[in-house]
mmJSON file of the N, C-alpha and C atoms, coordinates in Angstrom:
{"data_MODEL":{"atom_site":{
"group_PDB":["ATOM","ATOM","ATOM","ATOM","ATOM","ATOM","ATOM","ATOM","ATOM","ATOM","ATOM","ATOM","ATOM","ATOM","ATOM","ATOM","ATOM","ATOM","ATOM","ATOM","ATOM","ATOM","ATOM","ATOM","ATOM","ATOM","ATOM","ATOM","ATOM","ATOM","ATOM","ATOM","ATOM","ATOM","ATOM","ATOM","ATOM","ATOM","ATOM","ATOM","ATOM","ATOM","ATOM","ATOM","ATOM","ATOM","ATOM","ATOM","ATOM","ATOM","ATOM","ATOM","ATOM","ATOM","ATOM","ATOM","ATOM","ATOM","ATOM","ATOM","ATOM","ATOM","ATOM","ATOM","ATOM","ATOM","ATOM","ATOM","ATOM","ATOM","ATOM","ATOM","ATOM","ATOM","ATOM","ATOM","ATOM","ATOM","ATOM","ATOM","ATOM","ATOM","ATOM","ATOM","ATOM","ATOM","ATOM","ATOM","ATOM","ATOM","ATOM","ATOM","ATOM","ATOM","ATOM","ATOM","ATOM","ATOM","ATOM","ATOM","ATOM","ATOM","ATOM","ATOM","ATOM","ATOM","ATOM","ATOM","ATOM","ATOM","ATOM","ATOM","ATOM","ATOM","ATOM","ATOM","ATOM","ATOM","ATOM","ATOM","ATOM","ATOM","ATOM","ATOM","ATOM","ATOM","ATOM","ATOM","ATOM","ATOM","ATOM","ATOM","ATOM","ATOM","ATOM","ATOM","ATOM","ATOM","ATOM","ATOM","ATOM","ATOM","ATOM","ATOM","ATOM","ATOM","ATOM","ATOM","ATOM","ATOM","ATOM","ATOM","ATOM","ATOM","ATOM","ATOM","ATOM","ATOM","ATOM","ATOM","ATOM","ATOM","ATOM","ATOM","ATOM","ATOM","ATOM","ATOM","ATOM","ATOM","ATOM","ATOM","ATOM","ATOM","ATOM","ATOM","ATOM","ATOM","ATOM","ATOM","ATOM","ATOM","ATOM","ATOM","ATOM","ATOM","ATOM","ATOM","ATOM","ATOM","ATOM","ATOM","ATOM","ATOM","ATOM","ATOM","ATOM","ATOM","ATOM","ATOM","ATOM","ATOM","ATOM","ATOM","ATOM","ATOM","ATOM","ATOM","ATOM","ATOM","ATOM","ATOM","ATOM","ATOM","ATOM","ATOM","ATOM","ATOM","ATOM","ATOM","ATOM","ATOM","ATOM","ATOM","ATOM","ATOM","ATOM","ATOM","ATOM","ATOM","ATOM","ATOM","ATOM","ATOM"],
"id":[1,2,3,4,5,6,7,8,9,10,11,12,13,14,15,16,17,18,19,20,21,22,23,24,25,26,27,28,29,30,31,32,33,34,35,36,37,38,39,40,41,42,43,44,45,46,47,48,49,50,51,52,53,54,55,56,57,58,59,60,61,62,63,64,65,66,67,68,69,70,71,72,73,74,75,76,77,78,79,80,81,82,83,84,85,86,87,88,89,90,91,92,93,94,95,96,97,98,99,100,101,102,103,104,105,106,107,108,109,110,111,112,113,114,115,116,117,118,119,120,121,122,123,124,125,126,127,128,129,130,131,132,133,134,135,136,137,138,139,140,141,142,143,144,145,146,147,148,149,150,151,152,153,154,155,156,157,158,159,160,161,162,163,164,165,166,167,168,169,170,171,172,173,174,175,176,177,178,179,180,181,182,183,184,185,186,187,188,189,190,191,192,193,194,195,196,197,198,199,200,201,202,203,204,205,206,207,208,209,210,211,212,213,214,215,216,217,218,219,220,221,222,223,224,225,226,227,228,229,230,231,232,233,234],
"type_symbol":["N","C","C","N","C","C","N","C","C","N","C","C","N","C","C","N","C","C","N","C","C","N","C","C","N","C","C","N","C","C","N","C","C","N","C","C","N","C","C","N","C","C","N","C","C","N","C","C","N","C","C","N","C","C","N","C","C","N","C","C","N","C","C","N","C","C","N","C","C","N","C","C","N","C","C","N","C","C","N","C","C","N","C","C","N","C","C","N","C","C","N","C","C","N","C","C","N","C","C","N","C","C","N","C","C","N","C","C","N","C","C","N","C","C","N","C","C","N","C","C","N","C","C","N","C","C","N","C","C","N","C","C","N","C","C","N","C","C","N","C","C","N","C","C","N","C","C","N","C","C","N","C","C","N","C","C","N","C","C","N","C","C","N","C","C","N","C","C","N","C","C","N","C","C","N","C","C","N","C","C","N","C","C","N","C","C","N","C","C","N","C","C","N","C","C","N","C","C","N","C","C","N","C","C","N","C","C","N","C","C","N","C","C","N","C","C","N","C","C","N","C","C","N","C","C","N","C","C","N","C","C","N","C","C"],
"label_atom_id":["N","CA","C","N","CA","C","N","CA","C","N","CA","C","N","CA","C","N","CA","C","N","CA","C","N","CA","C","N","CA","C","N","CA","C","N","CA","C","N","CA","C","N","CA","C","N","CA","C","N","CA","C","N","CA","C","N","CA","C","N","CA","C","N","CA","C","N","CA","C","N","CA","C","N","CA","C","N","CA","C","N","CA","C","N","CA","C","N","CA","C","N","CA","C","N","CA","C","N","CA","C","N","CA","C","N","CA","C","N","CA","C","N","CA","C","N","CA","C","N","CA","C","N","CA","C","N","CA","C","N","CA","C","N","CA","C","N","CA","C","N","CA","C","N","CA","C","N","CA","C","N","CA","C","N","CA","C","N","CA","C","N","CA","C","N","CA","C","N","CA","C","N","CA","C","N","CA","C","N","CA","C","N","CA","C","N","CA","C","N","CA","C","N","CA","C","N","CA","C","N","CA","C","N","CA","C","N","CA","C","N","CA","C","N","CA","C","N","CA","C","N","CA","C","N","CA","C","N","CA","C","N","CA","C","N","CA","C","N","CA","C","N","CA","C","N","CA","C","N","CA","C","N","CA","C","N","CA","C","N","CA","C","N","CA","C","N","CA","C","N","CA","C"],
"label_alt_id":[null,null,null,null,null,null,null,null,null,null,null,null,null,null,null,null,null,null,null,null,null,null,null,null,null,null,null,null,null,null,null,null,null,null,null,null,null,null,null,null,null,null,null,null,null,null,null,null,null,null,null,null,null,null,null,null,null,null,null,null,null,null,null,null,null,null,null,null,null,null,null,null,null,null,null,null,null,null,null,null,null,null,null,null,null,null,null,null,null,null,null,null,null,null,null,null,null,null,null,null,null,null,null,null,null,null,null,null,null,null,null,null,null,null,null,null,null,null,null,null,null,null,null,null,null,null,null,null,null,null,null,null,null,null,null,null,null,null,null,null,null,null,null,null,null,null,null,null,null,null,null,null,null,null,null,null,null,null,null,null,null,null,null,null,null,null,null,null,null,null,null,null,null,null,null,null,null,null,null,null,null,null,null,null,null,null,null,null,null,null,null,null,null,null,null,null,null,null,null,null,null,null,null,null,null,null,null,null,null,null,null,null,null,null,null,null,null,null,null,null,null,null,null,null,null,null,null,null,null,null,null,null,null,null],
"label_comp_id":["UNK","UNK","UNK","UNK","UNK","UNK","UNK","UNK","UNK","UNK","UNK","UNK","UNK","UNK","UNK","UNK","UNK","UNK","UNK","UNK","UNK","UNK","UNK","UNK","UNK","UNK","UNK","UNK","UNK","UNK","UNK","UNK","UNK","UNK","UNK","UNK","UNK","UNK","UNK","UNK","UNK","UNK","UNK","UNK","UNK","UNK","UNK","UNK","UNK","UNK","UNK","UNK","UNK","UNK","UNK","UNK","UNK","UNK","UNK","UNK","UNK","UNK","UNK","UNK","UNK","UNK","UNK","UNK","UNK","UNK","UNK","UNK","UNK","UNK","UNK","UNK","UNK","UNK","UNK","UNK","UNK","UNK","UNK","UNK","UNK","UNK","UNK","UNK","UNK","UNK","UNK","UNK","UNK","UNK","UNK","UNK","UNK","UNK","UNK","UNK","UNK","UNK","UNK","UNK","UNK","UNK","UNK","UNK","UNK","UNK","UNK","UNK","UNK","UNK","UNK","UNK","UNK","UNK","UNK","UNK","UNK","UNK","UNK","UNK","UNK","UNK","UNK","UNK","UNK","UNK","UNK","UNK","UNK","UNK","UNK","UNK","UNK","UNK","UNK","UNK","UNK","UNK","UNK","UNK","UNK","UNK","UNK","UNK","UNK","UNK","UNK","UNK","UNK","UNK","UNK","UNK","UNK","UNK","UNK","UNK","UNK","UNK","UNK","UNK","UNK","UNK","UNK","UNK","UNK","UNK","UNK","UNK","UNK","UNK","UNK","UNK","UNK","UNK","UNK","UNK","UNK","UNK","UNK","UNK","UNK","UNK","UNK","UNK","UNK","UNK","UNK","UNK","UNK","UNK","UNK","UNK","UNK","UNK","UNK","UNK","UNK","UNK","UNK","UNK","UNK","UNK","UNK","UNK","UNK","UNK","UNK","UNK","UNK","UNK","UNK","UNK","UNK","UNK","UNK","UNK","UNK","UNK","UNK","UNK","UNK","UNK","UNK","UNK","UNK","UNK","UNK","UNK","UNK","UNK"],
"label_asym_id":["A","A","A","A","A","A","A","A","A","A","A","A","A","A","A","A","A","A","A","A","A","A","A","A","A","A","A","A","A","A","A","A","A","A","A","A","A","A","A","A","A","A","A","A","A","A","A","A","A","A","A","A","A","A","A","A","A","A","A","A","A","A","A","A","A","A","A","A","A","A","A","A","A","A","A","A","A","A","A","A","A","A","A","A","A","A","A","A","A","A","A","A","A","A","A","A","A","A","A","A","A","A","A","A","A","A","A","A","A","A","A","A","A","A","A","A","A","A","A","A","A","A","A","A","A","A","A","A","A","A","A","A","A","A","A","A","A","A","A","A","A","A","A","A","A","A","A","A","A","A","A","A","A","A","A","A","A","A","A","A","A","A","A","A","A","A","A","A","A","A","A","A","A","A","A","A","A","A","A","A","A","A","A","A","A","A","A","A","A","A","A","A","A","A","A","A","A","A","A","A","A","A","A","A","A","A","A","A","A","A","A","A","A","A","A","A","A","A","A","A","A","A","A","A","A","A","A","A","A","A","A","A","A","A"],
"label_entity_id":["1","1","1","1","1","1","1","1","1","1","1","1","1","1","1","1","1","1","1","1","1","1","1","1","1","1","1","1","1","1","1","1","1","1","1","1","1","1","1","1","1","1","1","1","1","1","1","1","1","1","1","1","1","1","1","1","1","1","1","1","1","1","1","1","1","1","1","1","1","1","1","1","1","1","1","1","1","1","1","1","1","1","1","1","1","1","1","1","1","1","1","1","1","1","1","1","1","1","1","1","1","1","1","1","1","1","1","1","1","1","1","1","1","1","1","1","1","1","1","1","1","1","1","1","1","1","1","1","1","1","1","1","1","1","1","1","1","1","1","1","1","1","1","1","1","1","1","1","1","1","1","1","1","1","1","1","1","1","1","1","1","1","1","1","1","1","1","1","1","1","1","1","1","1","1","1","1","1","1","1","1","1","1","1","1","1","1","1","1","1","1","1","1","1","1","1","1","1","1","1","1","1","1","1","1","1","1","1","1","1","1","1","1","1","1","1","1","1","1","1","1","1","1","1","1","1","1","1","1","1","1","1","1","1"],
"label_seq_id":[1,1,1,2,2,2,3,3,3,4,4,4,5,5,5,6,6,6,7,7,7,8,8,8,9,9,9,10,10,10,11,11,11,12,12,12,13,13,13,14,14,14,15,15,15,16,16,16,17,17,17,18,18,18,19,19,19,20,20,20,21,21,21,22,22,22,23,23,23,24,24,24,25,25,25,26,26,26,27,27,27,28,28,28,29,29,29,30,30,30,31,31,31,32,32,32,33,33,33,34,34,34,35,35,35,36,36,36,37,37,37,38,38,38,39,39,39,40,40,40,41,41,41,42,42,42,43,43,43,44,44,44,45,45,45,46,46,46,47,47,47,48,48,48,49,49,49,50,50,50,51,51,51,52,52,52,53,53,53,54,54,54,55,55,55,56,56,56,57,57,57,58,58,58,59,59,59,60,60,60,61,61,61,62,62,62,63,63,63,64,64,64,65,65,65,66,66,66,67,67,67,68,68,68,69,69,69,70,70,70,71,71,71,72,72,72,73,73,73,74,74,74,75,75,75,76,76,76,77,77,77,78,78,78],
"pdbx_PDB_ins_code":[null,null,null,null,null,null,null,null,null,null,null,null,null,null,null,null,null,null,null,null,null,null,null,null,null,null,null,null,null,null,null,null,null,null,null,null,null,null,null,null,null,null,null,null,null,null,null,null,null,null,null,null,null,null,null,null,null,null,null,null,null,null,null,null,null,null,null,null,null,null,null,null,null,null,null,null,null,null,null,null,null,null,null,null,null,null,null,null,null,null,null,null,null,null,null,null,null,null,null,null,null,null,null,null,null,null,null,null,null,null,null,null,null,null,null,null,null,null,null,null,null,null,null,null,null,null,null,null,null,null,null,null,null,null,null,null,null,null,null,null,null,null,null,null,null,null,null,null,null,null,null,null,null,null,null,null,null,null,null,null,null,null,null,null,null,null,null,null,null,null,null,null,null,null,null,null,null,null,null,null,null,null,null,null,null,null,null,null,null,null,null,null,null,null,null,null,null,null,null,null,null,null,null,null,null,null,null,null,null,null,null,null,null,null,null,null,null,null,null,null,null,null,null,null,null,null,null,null,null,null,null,null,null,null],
"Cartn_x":[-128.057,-127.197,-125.769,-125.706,-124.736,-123.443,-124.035,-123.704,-123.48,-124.128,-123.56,-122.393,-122.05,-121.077,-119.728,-119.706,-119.053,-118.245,-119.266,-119.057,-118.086,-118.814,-118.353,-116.435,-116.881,-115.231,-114.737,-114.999,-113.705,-114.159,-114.955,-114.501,-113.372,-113.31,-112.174,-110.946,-110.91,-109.337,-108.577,-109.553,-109.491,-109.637,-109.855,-109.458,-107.743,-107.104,-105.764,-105.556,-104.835,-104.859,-104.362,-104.467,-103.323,-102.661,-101.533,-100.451,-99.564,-99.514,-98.576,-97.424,-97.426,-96.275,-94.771,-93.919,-93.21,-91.853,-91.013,-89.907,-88.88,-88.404,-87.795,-86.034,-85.806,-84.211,-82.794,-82.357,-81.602,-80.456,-80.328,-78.858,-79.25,-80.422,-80.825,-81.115,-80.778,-81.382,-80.251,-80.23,-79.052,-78.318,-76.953,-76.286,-77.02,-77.746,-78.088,-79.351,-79.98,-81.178,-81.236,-79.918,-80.053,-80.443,-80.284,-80.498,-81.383,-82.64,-84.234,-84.621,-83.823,-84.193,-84.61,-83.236,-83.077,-84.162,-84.446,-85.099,-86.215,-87.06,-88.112,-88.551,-87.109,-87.237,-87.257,-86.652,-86.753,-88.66,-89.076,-90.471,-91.231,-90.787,-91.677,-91.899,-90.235,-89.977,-91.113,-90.862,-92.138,-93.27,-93.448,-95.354,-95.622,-94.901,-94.377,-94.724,-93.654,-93.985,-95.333,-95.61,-97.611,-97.447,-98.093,-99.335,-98.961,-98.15,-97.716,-98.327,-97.778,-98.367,-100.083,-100.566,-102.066,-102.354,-101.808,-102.321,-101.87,-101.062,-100.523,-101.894,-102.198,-103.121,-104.932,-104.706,-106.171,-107.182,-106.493,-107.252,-108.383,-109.354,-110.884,-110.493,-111.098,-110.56,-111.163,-111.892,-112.49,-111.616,-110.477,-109.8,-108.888,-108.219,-106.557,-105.993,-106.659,-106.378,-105.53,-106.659,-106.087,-104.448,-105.021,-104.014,-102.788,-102.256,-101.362,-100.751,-101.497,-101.34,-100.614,-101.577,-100.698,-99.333,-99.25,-97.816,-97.226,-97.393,-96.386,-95.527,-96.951,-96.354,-95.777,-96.024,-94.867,-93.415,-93.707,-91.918,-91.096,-92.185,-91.656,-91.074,-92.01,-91.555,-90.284,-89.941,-88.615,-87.563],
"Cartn_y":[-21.339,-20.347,-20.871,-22.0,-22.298,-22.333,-23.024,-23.168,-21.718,-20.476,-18.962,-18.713,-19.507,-19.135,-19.55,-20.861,-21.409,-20.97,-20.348,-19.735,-18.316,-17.475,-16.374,-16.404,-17.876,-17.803,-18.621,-19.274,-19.522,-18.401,-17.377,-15.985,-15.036,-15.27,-14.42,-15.09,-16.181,-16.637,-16.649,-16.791,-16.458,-14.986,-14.362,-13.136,-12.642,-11.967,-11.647,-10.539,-10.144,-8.341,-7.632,-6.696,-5.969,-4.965,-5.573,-4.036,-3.404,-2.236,-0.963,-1.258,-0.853,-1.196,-0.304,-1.243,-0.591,0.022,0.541,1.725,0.554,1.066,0.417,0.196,-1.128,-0.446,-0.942,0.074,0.24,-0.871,-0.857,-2.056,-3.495,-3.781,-5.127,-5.659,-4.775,-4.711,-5.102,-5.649,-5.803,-4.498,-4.695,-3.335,-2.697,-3.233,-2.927,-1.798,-2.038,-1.542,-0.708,-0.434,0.174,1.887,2.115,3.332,3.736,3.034,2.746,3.187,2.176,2.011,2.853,3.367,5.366,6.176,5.968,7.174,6.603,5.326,4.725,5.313,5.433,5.303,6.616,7.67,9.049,9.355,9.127,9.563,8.932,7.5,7.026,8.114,8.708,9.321,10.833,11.258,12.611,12.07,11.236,10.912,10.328,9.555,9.519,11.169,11.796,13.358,14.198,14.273,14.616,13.779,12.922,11.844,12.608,13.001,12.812,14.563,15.33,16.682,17.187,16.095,15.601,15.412,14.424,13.855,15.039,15.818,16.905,18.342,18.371,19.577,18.926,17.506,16.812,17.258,16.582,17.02,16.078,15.843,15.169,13.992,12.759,11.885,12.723,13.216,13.421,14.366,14.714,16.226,15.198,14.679,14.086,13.674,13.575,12.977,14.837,15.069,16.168,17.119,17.151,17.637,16.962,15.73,15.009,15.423,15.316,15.492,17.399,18.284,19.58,19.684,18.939,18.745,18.094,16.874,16.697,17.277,18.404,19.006,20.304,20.59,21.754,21.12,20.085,19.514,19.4,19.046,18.909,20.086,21.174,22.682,23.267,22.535,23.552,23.292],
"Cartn_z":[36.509,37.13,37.234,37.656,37.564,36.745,34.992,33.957,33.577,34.054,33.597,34.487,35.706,36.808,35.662,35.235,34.44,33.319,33.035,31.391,31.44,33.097,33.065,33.732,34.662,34.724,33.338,32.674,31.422,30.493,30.67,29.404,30.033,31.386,32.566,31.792,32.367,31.791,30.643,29.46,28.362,28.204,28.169,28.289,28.873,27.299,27.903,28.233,29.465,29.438,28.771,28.518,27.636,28.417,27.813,28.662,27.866,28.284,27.594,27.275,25.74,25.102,26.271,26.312,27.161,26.23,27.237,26.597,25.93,24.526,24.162,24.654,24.845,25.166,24.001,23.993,22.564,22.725,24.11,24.446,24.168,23.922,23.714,22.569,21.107,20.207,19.193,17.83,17.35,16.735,16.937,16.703,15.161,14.478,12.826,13.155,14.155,14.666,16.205,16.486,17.65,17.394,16.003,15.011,15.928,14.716,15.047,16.247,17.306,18.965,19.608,19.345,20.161,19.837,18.513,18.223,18.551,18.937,19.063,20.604,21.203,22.721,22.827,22.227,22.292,22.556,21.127,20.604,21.853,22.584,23.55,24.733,25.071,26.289,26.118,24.55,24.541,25.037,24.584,24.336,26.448,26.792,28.308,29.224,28.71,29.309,29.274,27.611,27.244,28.011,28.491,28.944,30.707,31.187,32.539,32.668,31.699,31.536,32.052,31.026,30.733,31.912,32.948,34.209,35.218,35.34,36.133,35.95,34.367,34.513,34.78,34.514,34.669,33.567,32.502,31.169,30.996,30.644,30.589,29.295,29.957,28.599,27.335,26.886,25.679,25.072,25.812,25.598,25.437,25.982,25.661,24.928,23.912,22.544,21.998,22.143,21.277,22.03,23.454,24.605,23.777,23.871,23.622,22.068,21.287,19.955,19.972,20.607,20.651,21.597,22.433,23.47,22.491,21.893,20.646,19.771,19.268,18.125,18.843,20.145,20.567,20.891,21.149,21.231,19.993,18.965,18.002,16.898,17.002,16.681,17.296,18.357,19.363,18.737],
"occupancy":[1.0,1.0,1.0,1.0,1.0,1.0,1.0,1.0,1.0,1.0,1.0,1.0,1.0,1.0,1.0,1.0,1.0,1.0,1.0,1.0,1.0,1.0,1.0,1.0,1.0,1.0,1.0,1.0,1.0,1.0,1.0,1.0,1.0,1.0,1.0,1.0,1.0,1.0,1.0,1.0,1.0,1.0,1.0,1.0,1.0,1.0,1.0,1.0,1.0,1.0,1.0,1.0,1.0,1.0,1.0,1.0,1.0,1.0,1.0,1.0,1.0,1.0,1.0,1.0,1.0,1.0,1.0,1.0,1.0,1.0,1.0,1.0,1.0,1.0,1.0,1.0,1.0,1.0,1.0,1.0,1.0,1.0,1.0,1.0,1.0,1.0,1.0,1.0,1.0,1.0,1.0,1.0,1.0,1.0,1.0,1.0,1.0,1.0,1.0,1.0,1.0,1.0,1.0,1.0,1.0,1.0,1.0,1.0,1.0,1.0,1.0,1.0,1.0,1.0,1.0,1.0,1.0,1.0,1.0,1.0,1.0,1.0,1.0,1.0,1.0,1.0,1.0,1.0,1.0,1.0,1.0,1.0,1.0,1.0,1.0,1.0,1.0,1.0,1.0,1.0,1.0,1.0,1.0,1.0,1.0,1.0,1.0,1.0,1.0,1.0,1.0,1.0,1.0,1.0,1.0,1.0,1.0,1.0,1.0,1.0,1.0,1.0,1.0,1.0,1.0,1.0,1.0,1.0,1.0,1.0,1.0,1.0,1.0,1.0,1.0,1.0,1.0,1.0,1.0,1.0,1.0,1.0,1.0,1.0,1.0,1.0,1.0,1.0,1.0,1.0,1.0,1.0,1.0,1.0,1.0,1.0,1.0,1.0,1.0,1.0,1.0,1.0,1.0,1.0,1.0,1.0,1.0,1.0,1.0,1.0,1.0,1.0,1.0,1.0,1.0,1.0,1.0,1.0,1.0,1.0,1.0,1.0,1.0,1.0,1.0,1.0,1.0,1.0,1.0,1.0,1.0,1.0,1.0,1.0],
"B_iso_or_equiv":[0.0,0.0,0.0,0.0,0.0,0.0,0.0,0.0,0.0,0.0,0.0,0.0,0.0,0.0,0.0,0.0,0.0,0.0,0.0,0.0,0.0,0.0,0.0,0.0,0.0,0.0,0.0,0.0,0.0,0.0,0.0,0.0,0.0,0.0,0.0,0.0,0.0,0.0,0.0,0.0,0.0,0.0,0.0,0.0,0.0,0.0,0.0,0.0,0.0,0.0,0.0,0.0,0.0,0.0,0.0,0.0,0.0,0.0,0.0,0.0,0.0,0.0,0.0,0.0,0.0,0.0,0.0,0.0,0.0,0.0,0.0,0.0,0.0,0.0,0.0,0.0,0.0,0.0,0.0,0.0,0.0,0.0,0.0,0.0,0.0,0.0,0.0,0.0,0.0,0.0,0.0,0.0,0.0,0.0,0.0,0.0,0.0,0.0,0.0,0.0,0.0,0.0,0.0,0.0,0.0,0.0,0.0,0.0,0.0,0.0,0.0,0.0,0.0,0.0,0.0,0.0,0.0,0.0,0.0,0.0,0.0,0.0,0.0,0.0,0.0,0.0,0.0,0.0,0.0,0.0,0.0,0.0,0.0,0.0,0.0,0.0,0.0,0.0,0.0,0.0,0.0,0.0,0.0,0.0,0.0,0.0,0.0,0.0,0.0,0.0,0.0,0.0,0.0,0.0,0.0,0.0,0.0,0.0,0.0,0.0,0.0,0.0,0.0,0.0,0.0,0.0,0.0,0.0,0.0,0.0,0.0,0.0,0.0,0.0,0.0,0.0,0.0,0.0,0.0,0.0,0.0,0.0,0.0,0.0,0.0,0.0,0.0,0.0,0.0,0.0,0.0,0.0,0.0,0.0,0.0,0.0,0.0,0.0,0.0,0.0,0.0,0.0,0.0,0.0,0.0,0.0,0.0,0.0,0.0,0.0,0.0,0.0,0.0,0.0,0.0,0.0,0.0,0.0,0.0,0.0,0.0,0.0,0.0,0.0,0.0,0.0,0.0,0.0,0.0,0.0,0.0,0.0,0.0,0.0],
"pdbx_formal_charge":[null,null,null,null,null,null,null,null,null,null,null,null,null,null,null,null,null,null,null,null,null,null,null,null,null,null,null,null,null,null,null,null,null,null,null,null,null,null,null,null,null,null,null,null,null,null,null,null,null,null,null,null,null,null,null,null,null,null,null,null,null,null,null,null,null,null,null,null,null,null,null,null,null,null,null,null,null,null,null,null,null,null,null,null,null,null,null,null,null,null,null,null,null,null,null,null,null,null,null,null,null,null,null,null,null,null,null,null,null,null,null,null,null,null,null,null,null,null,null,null,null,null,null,null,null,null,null,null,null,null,null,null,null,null,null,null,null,null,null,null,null,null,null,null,null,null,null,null,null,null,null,null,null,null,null,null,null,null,null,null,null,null,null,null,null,null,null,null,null,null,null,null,null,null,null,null,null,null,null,null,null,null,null,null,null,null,null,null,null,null,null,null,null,null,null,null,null,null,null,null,null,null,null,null,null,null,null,null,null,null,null,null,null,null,null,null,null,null,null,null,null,null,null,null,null,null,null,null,null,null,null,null,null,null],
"auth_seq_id":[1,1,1,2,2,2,3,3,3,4,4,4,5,5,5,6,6,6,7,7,7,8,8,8,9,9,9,10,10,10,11,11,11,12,12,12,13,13,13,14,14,14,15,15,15,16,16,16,17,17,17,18,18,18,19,19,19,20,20,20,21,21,21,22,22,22,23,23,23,24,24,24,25,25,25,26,26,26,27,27,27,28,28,28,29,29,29,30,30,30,31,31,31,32,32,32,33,33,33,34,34,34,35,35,35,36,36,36,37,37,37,38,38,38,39,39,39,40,40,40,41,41,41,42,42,42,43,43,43,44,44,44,45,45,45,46,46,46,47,47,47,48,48,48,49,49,49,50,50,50,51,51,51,52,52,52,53,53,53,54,54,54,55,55,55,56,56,56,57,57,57,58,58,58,59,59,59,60,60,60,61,61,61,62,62,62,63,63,63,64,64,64,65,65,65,66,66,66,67,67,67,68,68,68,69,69,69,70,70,70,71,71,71,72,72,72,73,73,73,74,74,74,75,75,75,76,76,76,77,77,77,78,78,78],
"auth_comp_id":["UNK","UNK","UNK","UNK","UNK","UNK","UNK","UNK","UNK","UNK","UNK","UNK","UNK","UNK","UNK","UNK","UNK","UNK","UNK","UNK","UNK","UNK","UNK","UNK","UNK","UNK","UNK","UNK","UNK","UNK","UNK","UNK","UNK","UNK","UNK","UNK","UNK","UNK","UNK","UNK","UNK","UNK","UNK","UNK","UNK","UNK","UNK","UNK","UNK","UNK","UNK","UNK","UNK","UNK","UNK","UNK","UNK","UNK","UNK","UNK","UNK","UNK","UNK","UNK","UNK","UNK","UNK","UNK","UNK","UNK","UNK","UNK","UNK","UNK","UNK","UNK","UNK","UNK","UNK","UNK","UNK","UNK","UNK","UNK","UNK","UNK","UNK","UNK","UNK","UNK","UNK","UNK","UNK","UNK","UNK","UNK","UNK","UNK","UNK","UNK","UNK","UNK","UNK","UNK","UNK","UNK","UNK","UNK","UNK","UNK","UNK","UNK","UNK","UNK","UNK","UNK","UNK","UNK","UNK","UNK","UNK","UNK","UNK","UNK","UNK","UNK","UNK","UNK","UNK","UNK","UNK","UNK","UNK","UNK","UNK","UNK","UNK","UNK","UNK","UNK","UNK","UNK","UNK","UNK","UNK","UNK","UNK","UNK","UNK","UNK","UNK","UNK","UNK","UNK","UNK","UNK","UNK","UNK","UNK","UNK","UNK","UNK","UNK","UNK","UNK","UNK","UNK","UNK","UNK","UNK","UNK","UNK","UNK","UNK","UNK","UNK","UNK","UNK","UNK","UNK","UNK","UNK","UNK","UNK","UNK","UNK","UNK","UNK","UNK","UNK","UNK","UNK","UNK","UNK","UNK","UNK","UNK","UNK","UNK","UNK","UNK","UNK","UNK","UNK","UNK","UNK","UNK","UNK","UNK","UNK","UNK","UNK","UNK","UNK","UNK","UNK","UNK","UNK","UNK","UNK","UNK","UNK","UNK","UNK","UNK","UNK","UNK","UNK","UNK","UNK","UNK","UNK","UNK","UNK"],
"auth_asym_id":["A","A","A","A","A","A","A","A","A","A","A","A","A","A","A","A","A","A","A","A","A","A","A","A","A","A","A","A","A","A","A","A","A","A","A","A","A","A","A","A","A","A","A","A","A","A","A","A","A","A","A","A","A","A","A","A","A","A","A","A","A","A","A","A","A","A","A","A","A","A","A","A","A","A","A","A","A","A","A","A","A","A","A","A","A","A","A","A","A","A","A","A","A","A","A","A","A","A","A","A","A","A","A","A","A","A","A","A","A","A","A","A","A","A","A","A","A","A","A","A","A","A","A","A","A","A","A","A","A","A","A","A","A","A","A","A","A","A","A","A","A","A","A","A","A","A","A","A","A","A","A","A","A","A","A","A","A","A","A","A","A","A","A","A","A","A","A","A","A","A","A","A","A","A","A","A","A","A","A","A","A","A","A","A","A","A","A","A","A","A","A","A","A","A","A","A","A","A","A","A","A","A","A","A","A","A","A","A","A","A","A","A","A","A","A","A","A","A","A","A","A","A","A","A","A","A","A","A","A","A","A","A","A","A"],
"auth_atom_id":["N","CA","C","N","CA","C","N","CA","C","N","CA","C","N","CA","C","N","CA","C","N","CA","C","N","CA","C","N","CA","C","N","CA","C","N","CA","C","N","CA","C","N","CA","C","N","CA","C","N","CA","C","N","CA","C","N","CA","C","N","CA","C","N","CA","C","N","CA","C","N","CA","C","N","CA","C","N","CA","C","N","CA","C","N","CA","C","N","CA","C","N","CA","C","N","CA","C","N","CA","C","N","CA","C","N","CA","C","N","CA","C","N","CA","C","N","CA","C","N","CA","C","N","CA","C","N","CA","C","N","CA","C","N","CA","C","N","CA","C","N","CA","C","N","CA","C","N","CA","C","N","CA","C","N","CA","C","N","CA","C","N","CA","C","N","CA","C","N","CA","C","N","CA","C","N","CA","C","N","CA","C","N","CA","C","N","CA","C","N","CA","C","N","CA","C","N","CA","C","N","CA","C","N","CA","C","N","CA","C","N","CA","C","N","CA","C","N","CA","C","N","CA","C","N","CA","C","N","CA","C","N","CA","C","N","CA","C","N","CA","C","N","CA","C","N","CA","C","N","CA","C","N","CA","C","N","CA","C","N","CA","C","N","CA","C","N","CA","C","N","CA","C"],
"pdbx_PDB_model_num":[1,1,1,1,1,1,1,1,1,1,1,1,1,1,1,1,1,1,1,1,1,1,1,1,1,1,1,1,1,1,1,1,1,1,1,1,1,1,1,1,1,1,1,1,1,1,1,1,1,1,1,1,1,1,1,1,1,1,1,1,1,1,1,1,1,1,1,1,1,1,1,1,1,1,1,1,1,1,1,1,1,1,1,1,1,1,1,1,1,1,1,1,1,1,1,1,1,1,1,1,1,1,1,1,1,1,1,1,1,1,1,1,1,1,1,1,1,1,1,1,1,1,1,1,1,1,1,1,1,1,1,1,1,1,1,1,1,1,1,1,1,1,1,1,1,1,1,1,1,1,1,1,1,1,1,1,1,1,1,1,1,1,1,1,1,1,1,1,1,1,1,1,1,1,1,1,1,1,1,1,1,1,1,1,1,1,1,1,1,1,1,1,1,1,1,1,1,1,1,1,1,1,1,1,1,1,1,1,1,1,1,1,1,1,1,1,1,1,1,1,1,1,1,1,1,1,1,1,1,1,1,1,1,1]
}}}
């Protein structure tokens, strides 16, 4: 029992979390690529709004994929 106490804390630590790619910021970027940035940080800020949309109407994970994907493409039609 012990030797599983062991094991299960060094698979914890080893284990890295993952975290959400965050918003890009265009001021930090070299002037050659601040192009890119904007528009990186734009597309982040839609997909930001879907997701917040999603959580406002309480869409079912199995649904949000798709939820997201049609809030996309209505921003993207306007």
């Amino acid at each position: 029992m012990n030797r599983f106490i062991q094991v299960a804390l060094v698979a914890l630590l080893l284990a890295v979390p993952a975290f959400a790619e965050k918003l890009v910021d265009p001021t930090k970027v070299a002037p050659e690529y601040r192009d890119a940035a904007e528009k990186r940080r734009a597309e982040q800020l839609k997909q930001l709004e879907c997701s917040h949309r999603a959580d406002a109407a309480k869409v079912i994970a199995r649904e949000r994929t798709a939820f997201l994907l049609q809030c996309l493409e209505a921003d993207a039609a306007k």
